[in-house]
N, C-alpha and C positions, 0 to 999 in steps of 0.2 A: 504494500500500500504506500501511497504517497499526499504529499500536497496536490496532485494536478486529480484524485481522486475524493471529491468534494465530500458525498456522503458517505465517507467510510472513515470509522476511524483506526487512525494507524497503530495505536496502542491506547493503555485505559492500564493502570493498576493504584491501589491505597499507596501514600507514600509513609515509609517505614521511619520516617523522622518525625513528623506531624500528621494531625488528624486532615490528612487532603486525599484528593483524589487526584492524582496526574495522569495528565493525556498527553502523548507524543504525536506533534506533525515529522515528519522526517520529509524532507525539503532537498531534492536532487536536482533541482535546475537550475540553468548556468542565469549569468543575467543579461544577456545580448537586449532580447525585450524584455527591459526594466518595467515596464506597466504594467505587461502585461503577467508577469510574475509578481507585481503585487496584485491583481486584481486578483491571480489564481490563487496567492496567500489569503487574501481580505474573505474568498468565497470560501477557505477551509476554516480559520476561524471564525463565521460570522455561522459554519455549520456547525462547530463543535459549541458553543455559546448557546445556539437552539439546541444542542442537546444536553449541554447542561439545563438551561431555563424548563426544558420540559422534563427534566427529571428520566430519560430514557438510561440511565444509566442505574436507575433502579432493577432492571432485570437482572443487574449482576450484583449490586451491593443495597439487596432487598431494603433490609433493618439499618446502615449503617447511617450514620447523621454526619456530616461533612462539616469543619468550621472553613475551608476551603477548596479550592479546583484551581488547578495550576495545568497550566496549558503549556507545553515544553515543544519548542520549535529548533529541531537539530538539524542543521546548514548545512549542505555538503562543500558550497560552494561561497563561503562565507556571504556577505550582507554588505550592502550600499549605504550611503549618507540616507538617501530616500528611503531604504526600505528602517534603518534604526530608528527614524524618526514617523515613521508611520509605526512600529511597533510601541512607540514611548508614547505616542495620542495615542492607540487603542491600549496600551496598560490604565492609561489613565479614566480613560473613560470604561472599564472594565471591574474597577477595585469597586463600587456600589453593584456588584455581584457577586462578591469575594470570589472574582479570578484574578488573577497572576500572570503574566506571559514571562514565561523565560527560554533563552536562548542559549545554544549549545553551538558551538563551529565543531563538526566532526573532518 
């Protein structure tokens, strides 16, 4: 699975430090078209965010109560001035959902 496959997500487990729940995008493309690699980013998180908000993630952690959801986005291809700065406006406007974005360069 990937970032350029919107409705699926690419990973989901409890994380073992704090009561959250982390999701991995794993992000393989280069950035020739810049837009259009954020556009295809903005469509994976704007799907993981609906599945957090609608609770789907209850099929697998029926009973559990979350104090957080941390959205983890690992780069193969490191990140642009544009794409850090569109990720720092969606942290911001994401924390009155207690999500999280973080970012890994693999």
């Amino acid at each position: 699975m990937s970032v350029s496959e919107k409705d699926k997500i690419d990973g989901m487990g409890k994380s073992l430090e704090e009561n959250a729940l982390l999701f991995l995008i794993t992000d393989h493309l280069e950035w020739e078209d810049e837009y259009g690699h954020l556009i295809t980013l903005q469509d994976k998180i704007n799907a993981y965010i609906g599945f957090i908000e609608s609770e789907q993630y209850k099929a697998e952690y029926e009973e559990h109560l979350f104090d957080k959801y941390i959205i983890e986005i690992h780069f193969k291809h490191g990140v642009t001035d544009k794409c850090m700065s569109f990720l720092n406006t969606v942290s911001e406007q994401v924390k009155v959902l207690n999500i999280e974005i973080k970012l890994e360069l693999v």
